[in-house]
PASEBA-1860 file (N, C-alpha, C; in nm, 3 decimals):
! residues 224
1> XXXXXXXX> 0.083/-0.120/0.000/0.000/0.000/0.000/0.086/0.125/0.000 ~ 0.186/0.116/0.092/0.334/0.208/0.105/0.351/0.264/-0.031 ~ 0.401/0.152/-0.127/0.469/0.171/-0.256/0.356/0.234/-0.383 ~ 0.222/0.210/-0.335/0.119/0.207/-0.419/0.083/0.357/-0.419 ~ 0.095/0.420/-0.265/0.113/0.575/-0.242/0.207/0.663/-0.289 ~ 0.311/0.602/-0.279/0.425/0.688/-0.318/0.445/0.691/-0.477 ~ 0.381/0.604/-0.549/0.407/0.600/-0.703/0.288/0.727/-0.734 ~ 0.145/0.690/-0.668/0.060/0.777/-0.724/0.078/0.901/-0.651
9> XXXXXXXX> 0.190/0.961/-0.563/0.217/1.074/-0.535/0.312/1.123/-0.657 ~ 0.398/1.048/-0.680/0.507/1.045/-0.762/0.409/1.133/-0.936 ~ 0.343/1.056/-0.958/0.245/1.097/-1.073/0.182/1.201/-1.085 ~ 0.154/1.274/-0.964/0.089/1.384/-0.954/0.175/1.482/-0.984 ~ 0.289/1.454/-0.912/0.423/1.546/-0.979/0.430/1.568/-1.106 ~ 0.460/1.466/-1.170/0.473/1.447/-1.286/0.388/1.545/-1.391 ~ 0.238/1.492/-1.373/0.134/1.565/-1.441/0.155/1.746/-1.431 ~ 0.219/1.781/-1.347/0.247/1.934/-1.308/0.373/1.957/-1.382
17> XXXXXXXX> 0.440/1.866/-1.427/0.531/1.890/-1.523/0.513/1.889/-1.652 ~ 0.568/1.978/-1.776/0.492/1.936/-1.885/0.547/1.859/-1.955 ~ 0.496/1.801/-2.042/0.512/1.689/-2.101/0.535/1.560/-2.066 ~ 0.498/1.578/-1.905/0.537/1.431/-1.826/0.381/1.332/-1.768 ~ 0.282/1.384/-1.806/0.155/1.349/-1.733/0.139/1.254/-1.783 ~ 0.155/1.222/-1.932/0.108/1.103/-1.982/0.195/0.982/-1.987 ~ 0.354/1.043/-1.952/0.404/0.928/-1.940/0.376/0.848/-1.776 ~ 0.323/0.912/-1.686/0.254/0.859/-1.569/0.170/0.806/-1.587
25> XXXXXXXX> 0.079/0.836/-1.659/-0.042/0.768/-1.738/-0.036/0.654/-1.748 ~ 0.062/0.612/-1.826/0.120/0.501/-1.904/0.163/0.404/-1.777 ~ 0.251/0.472/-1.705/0.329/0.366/-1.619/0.179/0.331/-1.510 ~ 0.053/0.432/-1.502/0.024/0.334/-1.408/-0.120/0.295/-1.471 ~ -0.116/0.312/-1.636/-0.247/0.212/-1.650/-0.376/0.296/-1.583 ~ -0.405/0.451/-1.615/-0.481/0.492/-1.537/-0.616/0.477/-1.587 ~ -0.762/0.472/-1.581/-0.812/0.447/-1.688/-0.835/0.590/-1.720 ~ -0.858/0.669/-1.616/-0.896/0.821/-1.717/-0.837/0.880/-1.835
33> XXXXXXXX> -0.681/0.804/-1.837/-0.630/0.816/-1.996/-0.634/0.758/-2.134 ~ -0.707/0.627/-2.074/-0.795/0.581/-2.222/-0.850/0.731/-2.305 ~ -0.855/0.658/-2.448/-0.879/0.757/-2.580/-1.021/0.727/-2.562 ~ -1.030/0.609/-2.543/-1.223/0.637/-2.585/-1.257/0.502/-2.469 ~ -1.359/0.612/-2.395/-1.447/0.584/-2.293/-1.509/0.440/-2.327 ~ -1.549/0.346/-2.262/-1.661/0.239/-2.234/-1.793/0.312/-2.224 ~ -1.930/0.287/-2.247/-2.003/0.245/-2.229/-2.073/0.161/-2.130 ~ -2.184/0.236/-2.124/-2.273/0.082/-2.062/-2.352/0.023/-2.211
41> XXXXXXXX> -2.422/-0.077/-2.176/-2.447/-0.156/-2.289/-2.606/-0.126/-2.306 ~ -2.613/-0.173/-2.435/-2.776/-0.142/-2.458/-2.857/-0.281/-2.510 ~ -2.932/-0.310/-2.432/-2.976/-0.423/-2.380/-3.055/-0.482/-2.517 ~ -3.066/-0.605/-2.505/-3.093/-0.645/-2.613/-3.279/-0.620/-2.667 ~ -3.375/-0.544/-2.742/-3.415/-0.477/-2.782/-3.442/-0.369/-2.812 ~ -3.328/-0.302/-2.713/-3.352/-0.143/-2.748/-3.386/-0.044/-2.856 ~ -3.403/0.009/-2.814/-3.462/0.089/-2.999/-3.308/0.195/-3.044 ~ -3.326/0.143/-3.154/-3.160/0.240/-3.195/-3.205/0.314/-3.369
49> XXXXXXXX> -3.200/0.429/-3.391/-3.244/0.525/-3.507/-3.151/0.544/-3.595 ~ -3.123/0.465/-3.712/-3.063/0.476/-3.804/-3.050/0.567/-3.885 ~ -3.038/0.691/-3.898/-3.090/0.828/-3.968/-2.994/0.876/-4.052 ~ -3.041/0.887/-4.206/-2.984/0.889/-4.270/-3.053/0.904/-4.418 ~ -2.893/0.898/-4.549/-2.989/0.886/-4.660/-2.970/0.761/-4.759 ~ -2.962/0.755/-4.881/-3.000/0.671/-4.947/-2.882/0.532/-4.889 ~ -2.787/0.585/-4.850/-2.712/0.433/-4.777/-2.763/0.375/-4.611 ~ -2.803/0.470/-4.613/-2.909/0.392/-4.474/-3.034/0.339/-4.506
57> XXXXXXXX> -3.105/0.391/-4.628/-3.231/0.342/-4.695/-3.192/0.162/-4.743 ~ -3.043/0.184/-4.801/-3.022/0.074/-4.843/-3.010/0.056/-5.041 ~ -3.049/0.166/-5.077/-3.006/0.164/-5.210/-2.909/0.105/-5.274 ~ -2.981/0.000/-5.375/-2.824/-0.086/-5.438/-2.817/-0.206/-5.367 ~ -2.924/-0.218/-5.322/-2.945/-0.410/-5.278/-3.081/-0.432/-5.271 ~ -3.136/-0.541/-5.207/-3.259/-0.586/-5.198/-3.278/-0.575/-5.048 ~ -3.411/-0.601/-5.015/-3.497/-0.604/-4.899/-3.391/-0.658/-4.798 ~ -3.404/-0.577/-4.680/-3.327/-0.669/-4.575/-3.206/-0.624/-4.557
65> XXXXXXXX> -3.128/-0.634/-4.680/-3.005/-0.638/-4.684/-2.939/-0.477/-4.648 ~ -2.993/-0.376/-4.585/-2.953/-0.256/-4.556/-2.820/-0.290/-4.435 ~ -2.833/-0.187/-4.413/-2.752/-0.214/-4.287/-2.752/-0.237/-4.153 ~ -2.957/-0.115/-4.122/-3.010/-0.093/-4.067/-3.055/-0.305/-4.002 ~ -3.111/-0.311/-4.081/-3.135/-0.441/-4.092/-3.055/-0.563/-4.051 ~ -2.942/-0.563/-4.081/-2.822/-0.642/-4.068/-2.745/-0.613/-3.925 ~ -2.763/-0.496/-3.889/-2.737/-0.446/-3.755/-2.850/-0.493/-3.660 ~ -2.939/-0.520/-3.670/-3.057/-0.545/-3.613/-3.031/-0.686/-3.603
73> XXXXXXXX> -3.019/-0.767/-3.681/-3.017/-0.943/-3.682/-2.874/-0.947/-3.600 ~ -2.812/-0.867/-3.583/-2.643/-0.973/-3.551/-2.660/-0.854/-3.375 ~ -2.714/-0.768/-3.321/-2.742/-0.761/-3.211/-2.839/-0.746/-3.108 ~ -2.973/-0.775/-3.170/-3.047/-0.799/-3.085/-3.170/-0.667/-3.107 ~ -3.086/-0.558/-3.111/-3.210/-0.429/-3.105/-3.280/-0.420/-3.198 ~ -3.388/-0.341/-3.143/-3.456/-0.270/-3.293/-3.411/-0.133/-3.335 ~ -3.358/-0.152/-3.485/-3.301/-0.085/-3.502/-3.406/-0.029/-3.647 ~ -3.427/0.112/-3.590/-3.580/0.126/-3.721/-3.489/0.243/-3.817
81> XXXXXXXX> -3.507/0.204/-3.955/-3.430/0.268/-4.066/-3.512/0.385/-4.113 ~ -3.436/0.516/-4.053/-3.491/0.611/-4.092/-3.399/0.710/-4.207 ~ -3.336/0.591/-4.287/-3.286/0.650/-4.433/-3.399/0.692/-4.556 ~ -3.382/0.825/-4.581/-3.469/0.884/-4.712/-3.372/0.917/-4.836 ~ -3.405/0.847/-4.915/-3.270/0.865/-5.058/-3.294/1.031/-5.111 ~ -3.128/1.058/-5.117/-3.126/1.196/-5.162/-3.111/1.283/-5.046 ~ -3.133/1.268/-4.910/-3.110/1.361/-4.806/-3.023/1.433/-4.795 ~ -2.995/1.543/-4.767/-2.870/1.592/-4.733/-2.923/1.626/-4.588
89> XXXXXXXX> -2.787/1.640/-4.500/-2.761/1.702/-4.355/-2.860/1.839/-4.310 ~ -2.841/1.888/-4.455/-2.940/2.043/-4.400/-3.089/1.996/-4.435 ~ -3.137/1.966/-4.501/-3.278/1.856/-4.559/-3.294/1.769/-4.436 ~ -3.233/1.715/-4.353/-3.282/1.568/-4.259/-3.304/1.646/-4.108 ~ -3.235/1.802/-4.075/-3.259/1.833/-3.984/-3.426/1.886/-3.953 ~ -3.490/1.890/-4.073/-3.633/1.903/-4.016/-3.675/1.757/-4.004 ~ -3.621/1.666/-3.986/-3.715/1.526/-3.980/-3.680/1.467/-3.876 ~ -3.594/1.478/-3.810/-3.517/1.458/-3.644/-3.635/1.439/-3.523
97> XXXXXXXX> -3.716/1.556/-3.520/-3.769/1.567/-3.416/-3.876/1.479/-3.387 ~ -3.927/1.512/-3.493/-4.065/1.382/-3.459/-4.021/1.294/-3.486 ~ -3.892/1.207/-3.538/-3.847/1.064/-3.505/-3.793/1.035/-3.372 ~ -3.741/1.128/-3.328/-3.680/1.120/-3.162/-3.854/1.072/-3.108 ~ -3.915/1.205/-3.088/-4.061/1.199/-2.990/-4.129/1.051/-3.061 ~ -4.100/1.028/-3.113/-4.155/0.909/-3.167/-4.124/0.736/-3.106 ~ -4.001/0.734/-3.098/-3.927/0.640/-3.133/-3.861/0.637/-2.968 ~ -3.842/0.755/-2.917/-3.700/0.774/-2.823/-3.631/0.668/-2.824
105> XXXXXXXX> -3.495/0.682/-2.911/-3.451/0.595/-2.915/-3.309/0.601/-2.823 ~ -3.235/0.484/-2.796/-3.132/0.507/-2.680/-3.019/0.500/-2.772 ~ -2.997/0.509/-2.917/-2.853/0.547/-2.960/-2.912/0.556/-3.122 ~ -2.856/0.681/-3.157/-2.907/0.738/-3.290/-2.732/0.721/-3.367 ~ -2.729/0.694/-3.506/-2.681/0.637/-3.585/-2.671/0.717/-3.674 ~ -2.606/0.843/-3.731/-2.579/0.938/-3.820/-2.485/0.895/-3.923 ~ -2.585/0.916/-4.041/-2.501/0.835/-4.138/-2.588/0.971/-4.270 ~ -2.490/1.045/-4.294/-2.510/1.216/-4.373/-2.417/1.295/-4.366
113> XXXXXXXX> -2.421/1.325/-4.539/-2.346/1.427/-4.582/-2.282/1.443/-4.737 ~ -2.329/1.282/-4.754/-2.272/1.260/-4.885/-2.318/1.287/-5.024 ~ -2.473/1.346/-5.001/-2.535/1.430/-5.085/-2.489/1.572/-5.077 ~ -2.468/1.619/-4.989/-2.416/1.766/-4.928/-2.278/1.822/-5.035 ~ -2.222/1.659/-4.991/-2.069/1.725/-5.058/-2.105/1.689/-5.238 ~ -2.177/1.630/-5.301/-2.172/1.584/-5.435/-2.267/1.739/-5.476 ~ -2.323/1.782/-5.406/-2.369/1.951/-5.416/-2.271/2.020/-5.430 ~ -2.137/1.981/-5.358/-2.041/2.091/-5.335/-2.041/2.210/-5.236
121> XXXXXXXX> -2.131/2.135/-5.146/-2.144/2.187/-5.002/-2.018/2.277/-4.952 ~ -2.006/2.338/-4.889/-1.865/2.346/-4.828/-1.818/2.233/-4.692 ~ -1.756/2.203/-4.659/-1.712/2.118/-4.538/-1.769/2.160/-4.442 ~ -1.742/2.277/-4.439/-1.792/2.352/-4.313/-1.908/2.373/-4.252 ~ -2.016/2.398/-4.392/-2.129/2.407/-4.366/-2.202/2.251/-4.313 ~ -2.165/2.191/-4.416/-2.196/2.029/-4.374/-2.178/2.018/-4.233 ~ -2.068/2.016/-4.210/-2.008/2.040/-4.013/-2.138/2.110/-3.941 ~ -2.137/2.212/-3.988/-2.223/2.291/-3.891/-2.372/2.180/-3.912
129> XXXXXXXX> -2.418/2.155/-4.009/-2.560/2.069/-3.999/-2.575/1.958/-3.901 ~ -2.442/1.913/-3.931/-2.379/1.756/-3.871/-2.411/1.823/-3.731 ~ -2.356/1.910/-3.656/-2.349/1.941/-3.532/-2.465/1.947/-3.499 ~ -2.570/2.036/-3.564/-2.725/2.052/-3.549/-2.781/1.902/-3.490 ~ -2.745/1.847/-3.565/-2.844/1.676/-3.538/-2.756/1.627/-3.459 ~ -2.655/1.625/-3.454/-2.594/1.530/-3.295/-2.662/1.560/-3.166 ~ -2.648/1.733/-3.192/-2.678/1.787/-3.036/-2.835/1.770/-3.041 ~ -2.889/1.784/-3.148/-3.039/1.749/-3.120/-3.060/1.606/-3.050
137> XXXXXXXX> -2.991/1.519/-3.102/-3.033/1.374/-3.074/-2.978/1.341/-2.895 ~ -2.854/1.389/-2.881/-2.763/1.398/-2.723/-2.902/1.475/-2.650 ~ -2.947/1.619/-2.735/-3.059/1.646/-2.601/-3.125/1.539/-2.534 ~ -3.200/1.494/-2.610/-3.293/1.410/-2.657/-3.255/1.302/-2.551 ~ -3.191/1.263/-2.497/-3.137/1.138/-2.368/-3.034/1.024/-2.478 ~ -3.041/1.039/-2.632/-2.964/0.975/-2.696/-2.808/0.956/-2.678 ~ -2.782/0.826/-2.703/-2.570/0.864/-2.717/-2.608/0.829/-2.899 ~ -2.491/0.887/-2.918/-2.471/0.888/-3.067/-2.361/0.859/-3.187
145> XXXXXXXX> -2.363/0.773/-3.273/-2.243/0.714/-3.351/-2.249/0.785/-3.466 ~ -2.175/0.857/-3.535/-2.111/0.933/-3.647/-2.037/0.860/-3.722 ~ -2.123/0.820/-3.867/-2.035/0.765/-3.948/-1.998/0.808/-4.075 ~ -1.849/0.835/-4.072/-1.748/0.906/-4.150/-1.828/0.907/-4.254 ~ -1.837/0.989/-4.327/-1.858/0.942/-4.523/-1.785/1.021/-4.615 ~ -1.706/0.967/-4.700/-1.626/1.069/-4.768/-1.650/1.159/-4.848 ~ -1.578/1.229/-4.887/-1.603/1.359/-4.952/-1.609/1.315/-5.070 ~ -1.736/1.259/-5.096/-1.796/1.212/-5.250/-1.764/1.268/-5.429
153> XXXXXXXX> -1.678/1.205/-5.451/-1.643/1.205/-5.591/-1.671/1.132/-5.671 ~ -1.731/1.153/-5.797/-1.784/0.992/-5.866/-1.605/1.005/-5.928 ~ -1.532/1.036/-5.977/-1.395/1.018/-6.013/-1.306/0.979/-5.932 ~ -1.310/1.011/-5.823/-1.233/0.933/-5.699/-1.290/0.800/-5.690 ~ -1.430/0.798/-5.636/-1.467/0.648/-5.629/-1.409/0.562/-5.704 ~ -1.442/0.611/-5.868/-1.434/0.545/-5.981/-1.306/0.455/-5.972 ~ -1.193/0.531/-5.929/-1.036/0.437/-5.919/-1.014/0.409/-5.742 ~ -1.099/0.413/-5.713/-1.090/0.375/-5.537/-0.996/0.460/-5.502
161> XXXXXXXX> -0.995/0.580/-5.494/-0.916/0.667/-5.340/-1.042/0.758/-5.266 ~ -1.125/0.752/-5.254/-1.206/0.786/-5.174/-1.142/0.781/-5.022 ~ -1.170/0.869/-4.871/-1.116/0.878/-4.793/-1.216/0.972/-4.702 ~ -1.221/0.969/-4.588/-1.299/1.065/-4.487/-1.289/1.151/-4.491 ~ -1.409/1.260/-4.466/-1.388/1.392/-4.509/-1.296/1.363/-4.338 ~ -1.304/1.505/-4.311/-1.229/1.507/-4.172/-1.306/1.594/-4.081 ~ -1.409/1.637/-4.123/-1.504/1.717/-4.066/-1.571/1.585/-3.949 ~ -1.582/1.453/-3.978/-1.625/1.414/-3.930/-1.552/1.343/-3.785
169> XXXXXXXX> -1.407/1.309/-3.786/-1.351/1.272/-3.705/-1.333/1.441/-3.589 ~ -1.335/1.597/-3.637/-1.370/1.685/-3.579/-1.460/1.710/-3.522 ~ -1.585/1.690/-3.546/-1.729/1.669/-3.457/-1.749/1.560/-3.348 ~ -1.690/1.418/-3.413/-1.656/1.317/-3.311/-1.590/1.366/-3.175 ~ -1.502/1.425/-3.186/-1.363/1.451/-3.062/-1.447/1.588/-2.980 ~ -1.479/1.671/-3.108/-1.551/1.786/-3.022/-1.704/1.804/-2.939 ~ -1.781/1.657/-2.989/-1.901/1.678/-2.942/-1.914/1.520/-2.880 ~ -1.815/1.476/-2.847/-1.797/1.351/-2.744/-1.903/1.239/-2.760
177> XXXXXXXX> -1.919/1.193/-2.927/-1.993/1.067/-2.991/-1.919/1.017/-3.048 ~ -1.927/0.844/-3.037/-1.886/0.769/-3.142/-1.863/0.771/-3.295 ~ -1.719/0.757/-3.312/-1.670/0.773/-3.460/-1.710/0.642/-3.482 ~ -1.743/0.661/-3.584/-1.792/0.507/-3.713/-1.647/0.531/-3.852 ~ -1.523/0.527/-3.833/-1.432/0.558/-3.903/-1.392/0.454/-4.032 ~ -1.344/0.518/-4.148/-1.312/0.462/-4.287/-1.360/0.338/-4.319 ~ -1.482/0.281/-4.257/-1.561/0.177/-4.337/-1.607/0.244/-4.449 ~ -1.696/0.318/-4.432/-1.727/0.336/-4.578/-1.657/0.397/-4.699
185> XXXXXXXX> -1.569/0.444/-4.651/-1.500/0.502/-4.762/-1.412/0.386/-4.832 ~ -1.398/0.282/-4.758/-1.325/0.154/-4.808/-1.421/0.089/-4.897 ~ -1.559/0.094/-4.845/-1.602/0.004/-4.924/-1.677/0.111/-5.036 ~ -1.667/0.207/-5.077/-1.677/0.307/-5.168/-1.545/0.262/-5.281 ~ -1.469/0.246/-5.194/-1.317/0.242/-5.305/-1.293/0.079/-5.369 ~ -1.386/-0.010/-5.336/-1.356/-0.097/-5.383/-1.463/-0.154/-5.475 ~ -1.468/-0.196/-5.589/-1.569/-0.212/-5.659/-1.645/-0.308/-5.668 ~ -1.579/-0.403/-5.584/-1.642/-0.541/-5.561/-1.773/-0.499/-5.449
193> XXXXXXXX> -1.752/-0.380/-5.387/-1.882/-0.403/-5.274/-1.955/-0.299/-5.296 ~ -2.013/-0.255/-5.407/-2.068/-0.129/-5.465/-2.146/-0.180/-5.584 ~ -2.248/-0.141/-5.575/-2.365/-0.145/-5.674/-2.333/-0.003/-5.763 ~ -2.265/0.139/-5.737/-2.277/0.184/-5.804/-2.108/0.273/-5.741 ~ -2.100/0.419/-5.803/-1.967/0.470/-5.743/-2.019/0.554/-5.628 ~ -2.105/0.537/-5.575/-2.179/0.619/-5.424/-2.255/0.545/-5.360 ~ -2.294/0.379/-5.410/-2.373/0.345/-5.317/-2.296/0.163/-5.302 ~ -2.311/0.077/-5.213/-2.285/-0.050/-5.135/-2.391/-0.143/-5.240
201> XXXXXXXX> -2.314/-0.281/-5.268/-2.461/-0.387/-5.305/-2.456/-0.461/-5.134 ~ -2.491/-0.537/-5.238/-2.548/-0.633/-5.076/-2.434/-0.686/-4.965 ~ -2.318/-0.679/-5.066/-2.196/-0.745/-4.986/-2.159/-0.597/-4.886 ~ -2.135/-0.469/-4.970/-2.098/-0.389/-4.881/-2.175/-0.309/-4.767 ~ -2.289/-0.336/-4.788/-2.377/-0.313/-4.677/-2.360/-0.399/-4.545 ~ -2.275/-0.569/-4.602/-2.260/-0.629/-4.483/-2.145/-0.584/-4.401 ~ -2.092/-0.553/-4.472/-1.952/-0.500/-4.417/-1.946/-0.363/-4.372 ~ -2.030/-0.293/-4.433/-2.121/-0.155/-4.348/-2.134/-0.193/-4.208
209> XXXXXXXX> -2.234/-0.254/-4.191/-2.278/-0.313/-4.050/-2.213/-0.449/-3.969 ~ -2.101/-0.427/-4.003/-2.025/-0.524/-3.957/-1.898/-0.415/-3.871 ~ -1.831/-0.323/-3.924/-1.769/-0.241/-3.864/-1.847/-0.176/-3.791 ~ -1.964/-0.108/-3.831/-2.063/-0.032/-3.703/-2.040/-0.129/-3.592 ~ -2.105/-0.230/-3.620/-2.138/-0.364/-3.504/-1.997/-0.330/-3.410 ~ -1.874/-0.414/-3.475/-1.721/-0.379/-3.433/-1.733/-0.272/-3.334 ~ -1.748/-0.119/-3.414/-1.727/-0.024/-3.343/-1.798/-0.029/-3.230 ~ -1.966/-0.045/-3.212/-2.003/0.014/-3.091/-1.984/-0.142/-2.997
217> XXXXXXXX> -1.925/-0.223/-3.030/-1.867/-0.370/-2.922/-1.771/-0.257/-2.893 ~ -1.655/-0.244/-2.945/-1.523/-0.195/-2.883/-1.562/-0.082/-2.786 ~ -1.679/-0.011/-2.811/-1.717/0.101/-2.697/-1.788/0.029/-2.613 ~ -1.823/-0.067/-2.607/-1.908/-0.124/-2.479/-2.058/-0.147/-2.489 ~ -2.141/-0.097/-2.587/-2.271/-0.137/-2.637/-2.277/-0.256/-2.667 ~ -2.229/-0.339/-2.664/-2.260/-0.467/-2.665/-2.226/-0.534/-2.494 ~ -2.186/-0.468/-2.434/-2.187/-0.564/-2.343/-2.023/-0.621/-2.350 ~ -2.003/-0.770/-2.313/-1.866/-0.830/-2.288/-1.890/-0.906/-2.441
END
């Protein structure tokens, strides 16, 4: 107990020094220096709001095969698909509210923007919409997962370098929700899992909801 005091006195020092806090961190395994928080878990039916546009609708496969859907069979919740094809971020913020009062759901699923940018949106503005609907949904008693979508090029797609805008890993860090990171832009870049150069067939929708799944296990929504 002696030695157990004197190390975590030792650390406190440290942290008052700069550039030394995190190597205390390190040596004692603290958890407050984890990058990304745990979760509690969300029990198996919960209602979870998929909101979004034509890749949350599921465009470019058949019945079922969305993601919304596929997320729903491999954990348990209900997960109700509130993708409308063609949405953009500034377009979906009037449809938020009465799906929350509706639905209250315990983890909303943001998946928008990729109409925004094939407009030629600016980043920024997109950002600012993006922010609109997080914080709407966080009021709301929601936690919330943000998933990346890249800065839509049918010429990029076309030879696979598609890549995250970065607006989205910025809203993640600044408004303290789950990143959903470079799944889709992977499966944008590869042509085997694409029905078209902006939308998933059936294979990449599985793999859509297979990294979501991934992601919110590694945060603790699933439980152990």
């Amino acid at each position: 107990m002696a030695r157990a005091r004197q190390v975590a006195l030792a650390s406190g020092a440290l942290c008052r020094a700069p550039g030394l806090c995190l190597l205390a961190c390190l040596l004692l395994l603290a958890p407050g220096c984890d990058k990304e928080t745990r979760l509690p878990p969300l029990q198996p039916g919960a209602v979870v709001l998929a909101f979004g546009d034509s890749i949350t609708a599921g465009l470019g496969a058949g019945s079922g095969e969305d993601f919304p859907a596929r997320l729903a069979a491999a954990t348990g919740w209900q997960v109700v698909n509130a993708g409308v094809s063609g949405d953009t971020a500034g377009e979906a913020r009037e449809r938020l509210a009465p799906l929350l009062a509706k639905w209250q759901p315990e983890l909303v699923i943001v998946e928008l923007g990729g109409n925004d940018f094939l407009r030629q949106t600016p980043a920024a503005r997109v950002g600012g919409y993006l922010r609109e609907i997080v914080r709407e949904a966080q009021a709301s008693g929601a936690r919330v997962a943000l998933v990346a979508v890249p800065r839509l090029s049918l010429l990029r797609a076309s030879v696979g370098a598609l890549s995250d805008s970065p607006v989205y890993a910025d809203i993640a860090a600044e408004e303290g929700v789950i990143l959903i990171p470079d799944v889709l832009a992977d499966i944008l870049s590869d042509a085997g899992l694409r029905a078209d150069e902006i939308h998933p067939n059936a294979a990449g929708y599985r793999q859509l909801a297979e990294g979501i799944r991934e992601e919110l296990a590694a945060r603790g929504l699933l439980g152990n």
